[in-house]
Each structure stands twice: as C-alpha cells, then as structure tokens.
C-alpha positions as CSV (number, residue, x, y, z in Angstrom):
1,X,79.2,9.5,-59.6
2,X,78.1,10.0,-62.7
3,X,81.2,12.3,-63.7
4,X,84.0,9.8,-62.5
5,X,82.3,7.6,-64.8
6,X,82.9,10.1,-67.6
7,X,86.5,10.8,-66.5
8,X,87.0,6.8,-65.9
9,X,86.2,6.7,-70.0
10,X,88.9,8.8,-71.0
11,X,91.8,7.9,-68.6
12,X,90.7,3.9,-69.5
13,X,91.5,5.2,-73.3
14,X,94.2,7.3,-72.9
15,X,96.2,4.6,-70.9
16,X,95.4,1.8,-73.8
17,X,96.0,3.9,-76.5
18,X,99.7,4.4,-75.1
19,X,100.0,1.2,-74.1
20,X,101.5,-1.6,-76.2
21,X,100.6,-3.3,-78.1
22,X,97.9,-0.5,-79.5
23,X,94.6,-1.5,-80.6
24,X,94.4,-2.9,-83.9
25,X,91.9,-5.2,-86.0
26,X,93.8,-8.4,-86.4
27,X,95.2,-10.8,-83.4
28,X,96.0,-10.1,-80.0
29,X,95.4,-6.4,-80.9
30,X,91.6,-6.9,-81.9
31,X,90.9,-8.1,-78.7
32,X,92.5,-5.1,-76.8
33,X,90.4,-3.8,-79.3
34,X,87.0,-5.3,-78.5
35,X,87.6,-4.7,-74.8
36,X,88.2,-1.8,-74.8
37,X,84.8,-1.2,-76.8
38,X,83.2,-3.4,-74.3
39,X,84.4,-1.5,-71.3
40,X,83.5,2.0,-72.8
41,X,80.4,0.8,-73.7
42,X,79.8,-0.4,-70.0
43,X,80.4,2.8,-68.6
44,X,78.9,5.0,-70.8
45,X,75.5,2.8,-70.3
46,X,76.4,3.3,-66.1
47,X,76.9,6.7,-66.9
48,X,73.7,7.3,-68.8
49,X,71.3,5.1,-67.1
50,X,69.9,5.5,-63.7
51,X,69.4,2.8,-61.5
52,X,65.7,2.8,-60.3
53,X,63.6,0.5,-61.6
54,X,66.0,-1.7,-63.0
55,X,66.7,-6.0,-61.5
56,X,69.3,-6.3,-59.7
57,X,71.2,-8.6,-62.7
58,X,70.6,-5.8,-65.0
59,X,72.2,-3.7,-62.4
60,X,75.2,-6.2,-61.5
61,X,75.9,-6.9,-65.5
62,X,77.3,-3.8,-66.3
63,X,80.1,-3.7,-63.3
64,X,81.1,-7.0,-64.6
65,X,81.3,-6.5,-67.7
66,X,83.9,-3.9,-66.7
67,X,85.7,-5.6,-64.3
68,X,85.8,-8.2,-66.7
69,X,87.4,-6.2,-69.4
70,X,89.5,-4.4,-67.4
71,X,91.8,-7.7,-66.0
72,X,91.8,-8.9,-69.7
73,X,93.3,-5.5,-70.4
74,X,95.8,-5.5,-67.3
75,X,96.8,-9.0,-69.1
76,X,97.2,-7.9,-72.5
77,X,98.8,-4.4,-71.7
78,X,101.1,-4.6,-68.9
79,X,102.1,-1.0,-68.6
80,X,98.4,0.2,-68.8
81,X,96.4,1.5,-66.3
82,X,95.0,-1.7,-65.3
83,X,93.5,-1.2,-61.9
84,X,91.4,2.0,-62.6
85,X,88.5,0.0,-64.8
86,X,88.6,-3.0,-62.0
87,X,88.6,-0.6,-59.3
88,X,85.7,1.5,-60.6
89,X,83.6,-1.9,-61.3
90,X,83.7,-2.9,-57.8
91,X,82.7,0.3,-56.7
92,X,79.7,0.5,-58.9
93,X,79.1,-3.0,-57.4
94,X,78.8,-1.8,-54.3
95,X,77.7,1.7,-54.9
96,X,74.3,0.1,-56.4
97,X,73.9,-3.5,-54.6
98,X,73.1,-4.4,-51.1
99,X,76.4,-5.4,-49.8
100,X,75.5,-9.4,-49.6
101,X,74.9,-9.1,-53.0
102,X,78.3,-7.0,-53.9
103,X,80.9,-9.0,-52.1
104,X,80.3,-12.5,-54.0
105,X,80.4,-10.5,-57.1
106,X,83.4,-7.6,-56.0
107,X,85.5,-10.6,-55.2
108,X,86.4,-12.4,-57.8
109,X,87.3,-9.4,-59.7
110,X,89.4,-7.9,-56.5
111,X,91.5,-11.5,-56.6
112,X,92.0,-11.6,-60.6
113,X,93.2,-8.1,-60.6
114,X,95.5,-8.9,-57.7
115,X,96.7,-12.1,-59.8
116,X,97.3,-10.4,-62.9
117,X,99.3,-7.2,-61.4
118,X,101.7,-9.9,-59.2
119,X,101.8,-11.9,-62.7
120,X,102.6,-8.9,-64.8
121,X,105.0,-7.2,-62.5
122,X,108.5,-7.6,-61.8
123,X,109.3,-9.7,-59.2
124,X,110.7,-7.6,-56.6
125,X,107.4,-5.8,-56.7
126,X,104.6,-8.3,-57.7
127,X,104.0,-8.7,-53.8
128,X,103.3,-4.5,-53.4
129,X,101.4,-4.1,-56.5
130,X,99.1,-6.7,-56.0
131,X,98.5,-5.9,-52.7
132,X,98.1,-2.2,-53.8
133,X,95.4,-3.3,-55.9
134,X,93.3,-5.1,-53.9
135,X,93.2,-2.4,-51.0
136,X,92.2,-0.3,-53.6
137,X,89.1,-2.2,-54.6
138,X,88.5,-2.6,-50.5
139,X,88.6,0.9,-50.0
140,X,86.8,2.1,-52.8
141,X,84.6,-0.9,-51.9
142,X,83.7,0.0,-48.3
143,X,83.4,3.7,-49.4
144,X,80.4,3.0,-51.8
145,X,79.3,1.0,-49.3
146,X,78.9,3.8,-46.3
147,X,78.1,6.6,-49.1
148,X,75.1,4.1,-50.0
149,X,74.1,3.5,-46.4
150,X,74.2,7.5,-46.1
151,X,72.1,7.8,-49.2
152,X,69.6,5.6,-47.8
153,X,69.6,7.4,-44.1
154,X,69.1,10.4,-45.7
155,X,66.0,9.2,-47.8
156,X,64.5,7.7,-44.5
157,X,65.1,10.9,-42.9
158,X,63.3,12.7,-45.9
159,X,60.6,10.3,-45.7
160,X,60.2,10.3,-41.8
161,X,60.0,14.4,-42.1
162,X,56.9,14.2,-44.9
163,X,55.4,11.8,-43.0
164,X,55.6,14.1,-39.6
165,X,54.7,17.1,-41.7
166,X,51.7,15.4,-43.1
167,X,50.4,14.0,-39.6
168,X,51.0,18.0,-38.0
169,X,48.8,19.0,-41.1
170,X,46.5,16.4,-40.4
171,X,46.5,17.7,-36.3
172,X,46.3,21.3,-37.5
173,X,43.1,20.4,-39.5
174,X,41.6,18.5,-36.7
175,X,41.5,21.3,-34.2
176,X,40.3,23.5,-36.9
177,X,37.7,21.5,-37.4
178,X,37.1,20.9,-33.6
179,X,37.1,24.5,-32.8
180,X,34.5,25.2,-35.7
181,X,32.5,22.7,-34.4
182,X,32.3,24.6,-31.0
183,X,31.7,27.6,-32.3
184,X,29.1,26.2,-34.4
185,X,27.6,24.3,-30.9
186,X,27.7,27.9,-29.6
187,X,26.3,29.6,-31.9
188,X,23.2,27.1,-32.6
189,X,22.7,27.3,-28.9
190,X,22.9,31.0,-28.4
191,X,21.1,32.1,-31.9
192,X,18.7,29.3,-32.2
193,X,17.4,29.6,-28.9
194,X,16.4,33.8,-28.8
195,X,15.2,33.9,-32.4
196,X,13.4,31.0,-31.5
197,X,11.9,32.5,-28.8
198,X,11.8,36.0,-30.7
199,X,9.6,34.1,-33.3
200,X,7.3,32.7,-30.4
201,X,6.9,36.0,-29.0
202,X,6.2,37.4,-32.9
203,X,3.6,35.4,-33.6
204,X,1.7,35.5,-30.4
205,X,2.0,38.9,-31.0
206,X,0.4,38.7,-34.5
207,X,-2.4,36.3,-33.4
208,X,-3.2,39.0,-30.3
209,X,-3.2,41.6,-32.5
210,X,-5.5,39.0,-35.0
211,X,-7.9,38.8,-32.1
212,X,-8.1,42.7,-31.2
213,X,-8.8,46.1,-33.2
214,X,-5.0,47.4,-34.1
215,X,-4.3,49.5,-37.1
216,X,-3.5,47.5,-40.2
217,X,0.1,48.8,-40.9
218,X,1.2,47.7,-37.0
219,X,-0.4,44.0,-37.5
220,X,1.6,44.1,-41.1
221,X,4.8,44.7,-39.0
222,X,4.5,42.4,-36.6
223,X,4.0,39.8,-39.6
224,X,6.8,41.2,-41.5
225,X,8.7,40.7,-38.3
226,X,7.9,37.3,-37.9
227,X,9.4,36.3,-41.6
228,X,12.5,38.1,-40.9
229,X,12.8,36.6,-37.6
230,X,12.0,33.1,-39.1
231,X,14.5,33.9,-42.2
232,X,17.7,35.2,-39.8
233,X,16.9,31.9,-37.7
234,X,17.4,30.2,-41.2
235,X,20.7,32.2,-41.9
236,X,22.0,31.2,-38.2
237,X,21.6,27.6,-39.5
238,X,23.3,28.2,-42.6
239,X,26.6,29.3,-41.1
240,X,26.4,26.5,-38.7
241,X,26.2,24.2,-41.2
242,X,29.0,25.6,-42.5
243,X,31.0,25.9,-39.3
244,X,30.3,22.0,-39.3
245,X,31.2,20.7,-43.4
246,X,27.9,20.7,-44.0
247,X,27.3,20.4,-47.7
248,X,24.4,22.6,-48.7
249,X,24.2,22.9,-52.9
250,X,25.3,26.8,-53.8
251,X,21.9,26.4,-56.3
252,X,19.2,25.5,-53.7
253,X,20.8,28.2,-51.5
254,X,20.7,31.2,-54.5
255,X,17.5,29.6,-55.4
256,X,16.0,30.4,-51.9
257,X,18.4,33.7,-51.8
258,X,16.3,34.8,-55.1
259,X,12.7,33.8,-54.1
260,X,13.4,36.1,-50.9
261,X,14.8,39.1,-52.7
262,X,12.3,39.0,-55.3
263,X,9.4,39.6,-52.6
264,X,11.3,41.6,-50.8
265,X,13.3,43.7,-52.2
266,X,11.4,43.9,-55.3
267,X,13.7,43.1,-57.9
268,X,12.9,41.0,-61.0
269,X,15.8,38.6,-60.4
270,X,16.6,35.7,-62.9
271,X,18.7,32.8,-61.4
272,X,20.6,30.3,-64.0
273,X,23.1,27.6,-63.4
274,X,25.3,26.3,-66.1
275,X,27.9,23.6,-65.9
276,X,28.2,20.4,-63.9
277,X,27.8,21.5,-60.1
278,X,31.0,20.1,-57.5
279,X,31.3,20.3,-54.1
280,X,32.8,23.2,-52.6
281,X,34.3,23.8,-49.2
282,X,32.3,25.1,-46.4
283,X,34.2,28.4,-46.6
284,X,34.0,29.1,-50.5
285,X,29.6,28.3,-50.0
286,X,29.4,30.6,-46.9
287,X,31.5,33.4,-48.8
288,X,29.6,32.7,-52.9
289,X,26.6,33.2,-50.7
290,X,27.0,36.3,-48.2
291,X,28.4,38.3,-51.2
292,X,25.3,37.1,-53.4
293,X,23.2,38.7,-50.8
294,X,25.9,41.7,-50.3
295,X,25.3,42.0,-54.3
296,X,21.9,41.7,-54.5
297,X,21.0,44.0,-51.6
298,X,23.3,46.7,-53.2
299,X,21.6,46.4,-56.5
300,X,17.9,47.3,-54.0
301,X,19.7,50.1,-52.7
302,X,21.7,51.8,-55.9
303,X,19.3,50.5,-58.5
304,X,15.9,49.5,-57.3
305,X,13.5,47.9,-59.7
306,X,16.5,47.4,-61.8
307,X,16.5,43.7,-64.3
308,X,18.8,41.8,-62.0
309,X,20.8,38.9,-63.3
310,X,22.6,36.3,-61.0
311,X,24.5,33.2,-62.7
312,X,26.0,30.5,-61.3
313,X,28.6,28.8,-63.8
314,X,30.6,25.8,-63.3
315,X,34.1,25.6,-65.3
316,X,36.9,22.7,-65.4
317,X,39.2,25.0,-63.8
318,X,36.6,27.7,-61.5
319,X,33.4,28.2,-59.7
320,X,32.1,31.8,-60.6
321,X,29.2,33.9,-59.5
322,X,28.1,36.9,-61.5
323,X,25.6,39.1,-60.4
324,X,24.4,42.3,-62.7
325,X,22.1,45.1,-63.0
326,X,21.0,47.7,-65.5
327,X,21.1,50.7,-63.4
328,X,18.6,52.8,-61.6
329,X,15.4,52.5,-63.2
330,X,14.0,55.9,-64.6
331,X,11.3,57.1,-62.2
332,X,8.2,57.6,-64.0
333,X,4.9,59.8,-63.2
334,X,1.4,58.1,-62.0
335,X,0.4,57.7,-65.6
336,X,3.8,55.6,-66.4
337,X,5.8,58.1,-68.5
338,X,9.2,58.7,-68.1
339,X,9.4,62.0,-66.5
340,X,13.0,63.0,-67.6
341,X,15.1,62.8,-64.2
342,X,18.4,62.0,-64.2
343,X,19.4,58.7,-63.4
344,X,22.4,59.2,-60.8
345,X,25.8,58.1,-62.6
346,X,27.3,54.3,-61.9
347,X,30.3,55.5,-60.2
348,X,28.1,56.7,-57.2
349,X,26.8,53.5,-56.7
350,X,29.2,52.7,-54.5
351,X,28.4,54.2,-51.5
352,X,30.5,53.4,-48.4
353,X,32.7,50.6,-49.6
354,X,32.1,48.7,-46.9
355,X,30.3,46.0,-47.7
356,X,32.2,45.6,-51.2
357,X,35.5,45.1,-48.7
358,X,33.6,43.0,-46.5
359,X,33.1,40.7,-50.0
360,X,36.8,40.5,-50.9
361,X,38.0,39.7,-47.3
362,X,35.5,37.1,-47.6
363,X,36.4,35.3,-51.4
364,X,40.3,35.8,-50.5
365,X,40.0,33.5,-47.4
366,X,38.6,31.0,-49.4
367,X,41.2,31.0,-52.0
368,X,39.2,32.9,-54.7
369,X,39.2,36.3,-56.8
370,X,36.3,39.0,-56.9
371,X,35.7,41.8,-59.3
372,X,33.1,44.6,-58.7
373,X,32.6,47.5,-60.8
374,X,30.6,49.4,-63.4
375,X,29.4,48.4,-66.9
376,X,28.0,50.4,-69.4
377,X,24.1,49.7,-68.1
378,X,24.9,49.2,-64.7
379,X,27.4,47.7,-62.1
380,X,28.5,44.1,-62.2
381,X,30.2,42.1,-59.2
382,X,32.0,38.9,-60.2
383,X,33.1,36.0,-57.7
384,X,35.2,33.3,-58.5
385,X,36.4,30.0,-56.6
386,X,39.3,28.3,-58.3
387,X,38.3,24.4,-58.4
C-alpha cells in the first residue's frame, strides 16, 4: 500500500506539471500550486505513518485532504489526471476505516469527482467519464474493503492459533506435572515405607546389640547403618519434593550436604553463598544438588583430606555452583612428616567418567552448562543455571 502511495506522488505530479495552466505563484496558478503541495503532502504523511494508534479523525483527515485536493485539481486542470488522487483517497478511506465510517466520508468525494469530470468533459462523453469515475472509486472502494476484512481474518486466525498453542502448552505442562506427581506418590510409597522399616529393624538391632556382649566394630556398623538408612530415607524425600514443585532453598540443602560430608567423608569443607538467592525450578535444585554430592564424593575418593571449597553464587543473569579441591594430600609418617610419595597426577583423577557424565546429563536437562576439569592444585567442577 505503502508503494502505490509513492507511485500515486509522482504520476499526481507528472500529470499537473503537464497540464495547463502549470503551477505558478500568482492567481489561478498558485492554487494549483498549493494543492498540489497539499495533496503531496497528504500522501507522503499516508505513506510514512502507520496507522495503529492513531483516532480515527486523525486517520480520516488525510484521505480528505486528498480527495479534496484532487477535485479542485480536476477543476482547475481539465486534461490532468484527475481521478487518480480521488480514487486513491477513497481507497485509503476505506483501506483504514470500518466501512460505516468510510461510506459517509467516500461519498461525497466519489459524487464531486463524478461532477467535475461530466462538467469538464465534452458533452458527448461527460455521461461515460463521469460514470467511469465513480465505478472507479466503487471498485477500488469495495476492494480495500474485502482486503481489510482479509487483514483482519487473518489477524484473528493468528490470534486464535497463539491462543491454542498457549492452552496445548499449558495441557502439556499439566500432565507433566500430573505424571510427576505419580511418580512422586510412588515413590514416597515404595521408598518411604522399606527404609522406614529398614530403619526400624536398624535400630532394634543396635538396642539388641546395646543390651548383649557383641564386638564393638559390629555394634558401630549397625549404628552407622542406621544414619545411612535415616539419611537415604532423607534423599527419597528430597526428590519427591522435587517430583512435586516443592521449593527447598539450594543453601539449607548444601548446608546439610556439607555437615554430612564433613563427618563422613572427612573433608574440611567450607560452604559460602554470595548474591541474592531466587527460586529455582525443581529440576535445576535436584540437578545443583546430585552433582554437589557427585563432586564432593569425587573429591573423598581422588583427593581425601584435601581443603574442599563449595560456593554457591547468585548473578543477574546465572545460578552457579563451584566446587574445588587442592589435590591429594601428601601422606605423611606417624610422627607427621611428609614422607616424600608422589602425589598421583590430576589428570588421573578421573577415574571412570561415569559419574562426571551422569552430572552433565543432569545440568543440560535443566537448561544449564557444567565444566569439570583440573587446576593447577587440584580439580575444579563448575555448574551453572542460567536465570
């Protein structure tokens, strides 16, 4: 639309400037003169402006002043091109008004141009060319009219489509949720109940082993067996809660990750949070966490007694998780001097690879990054959440 608008400006001032009389700045030439400013200026404003957001008087003024300008034109210049600039004004009429709107305001124009080619013409023909020039405003007329009614079917149609798109999302997220919360129902009843029962059995077990004569190390065990039984019940309820929403903090859960590794895995462990802690989706928690205790047991295994670091940082644009160590630690003799072994290089840390693979499948669901590798005092893993 917008280039017929541009091509309407030239052929509206190549037909006046070969039409007499020629534009001029005194008399009855200084008005072809001014109207043909006016109805340049009117298209070139059409042409440049959109029409959202605009009344619909700011949006009628311009066709008008067109129309306008174009009959006083037809008058003035009878051999001109007068029905182009009329012609083009209705159709901008009803290209951008509601079609009660349009005809009241089309009309007028249509009749004057009608009026001035039967007045202008010869009379043999004043009959045909007025006639010719009000179907032409008719025509162009109803065409802007269906074009506009298309326009507005296909915007419907658009916003029918988000809307069914959004509600399929909403569906799709709705049985997700559903079929976590089964799982979750599942596993609370299946895990719950035997470790619950295991930790029953446990600590009868310690209490008859309290009661009688049994070697030391066996009642340790069945202690030790008790905590980890109590401490995988609390892990079962972790990832049910996360199966569910459930919004845990990612600090209380390293802070209670931490306090368990230090006693026992023997690590000296420091925990420390910086930034302004968010809320984090179910998955992104579940995954921060099960690689912070991927990490952390690696660093038992590959570096025991190693300075351990674990930081929790909150950014604008990420959550990330960093947990470091210093290496192996160098073994010593029983009256605490270094004896001189070789501490094993960092790139055999590694060992399997499993449980490093197990960390990225784990971060990439939830949308985030990890990084895992050596330093130069030990080996560093690296999780990151986008926000």
């Amino acid at each position: 639309m917008h280039l017929l608008l541009w091509g309407v400006m030239v052929l509206t001032t190549a037909s006046v400037l070969q039409s007499r009389p020629h534009p001029g700045a005194t008399g009855e030439r200084l008005v072809i003169s001014l109207v043909l400013a006016g109805c340049l200026l009117s298209l070139a404003a059409a042409a440049l402006v959109r029409g959202t957001g605009k009344s619909e008087a700011a949006t009628a003024a311009l066709p008008l002043i067109l129309g306008a300008g174009g009959n006083v034109l037809a008058l003035l210049q009878s051999n001109s091109m007068m029905m182009v600039p009329v012609a083009t004004a209705v159709a901008m009429l009803f290209a951008r008004l509601r079609p009660r709107l349009a005809v009241p305001l089309a009309a007028p124009l249509t009749v004057a141009i009608a009026v001035v080619a039967a007045c202008v013409s010869p009379s043999h023909n004043a009959a045909e060319n007025a006639g010719a020039c009000a179907l032409l405003c008719a025509v162009l007329g109803a065409a802007c009219v269906f074009a506009r009614q298309a326009r507005l079917r296909h915007d419907h149609t658009e916003l029918l489509l988000a809307e069914l798109e959004d509600s399929r999302e909403a569906q799709t997220r709705a049985a997700a949720v559903a079929e976590r919360t089964r799982i979750a129902r599942e596993l609370h009843d299946i895990l719950a109940q035997s470790l619950s029962a295991l930790s029953v059995q446990l600590e009868g077990a310690r209490k008859l082993a309290e009661r009688g004569t049994v070697d030391p190390a066996l009642h340790q065990l069945i202690v030790r067996s008790g905590e980890l039984t109590r401490e995988g019940l609390g892990d079962a309820r972790r990832a049910v809660a996360a199966l569910r929403g459930d919004d845990v903090p990612m600090a209380d859960q390293l802070t209670t990750l931490v306090g368990r590794c230090r006693r026992d895995l023997a690590l000296p462990i420091t925990l420390s949070v910086a930034g302004q802690p968010r809320r984090m989706t179910p998955e992104a928690n579940l995954a921060l966490y099960r690689g912070t205790q991927e990490a952390l047991t690696n660093a038992a295994r590959y570096a025991a007694g190693s300075p351990t670091t674990v930081v929790l940082r909150y950014t604008p644009q990420a959550t990330t998780l960093t947990i470091s160590d210093h290496g192996r630690a160098v073994p010593a003799d029983h009256n605490g001097t270094e004896t001189g072994a070789p501490v094993p290089p960092v790139e055999a840390w590694t060992g399997g690879g499993n449980g490093l693979r197990g960390m990225r499948e784990r971060i990439e669901r939830a949308g985030g990054r990890i990084h895992a590798g050596p330093t130069e005092q030990g080996w560093i893993v690296e999780m990151e959440i986008p926000a």
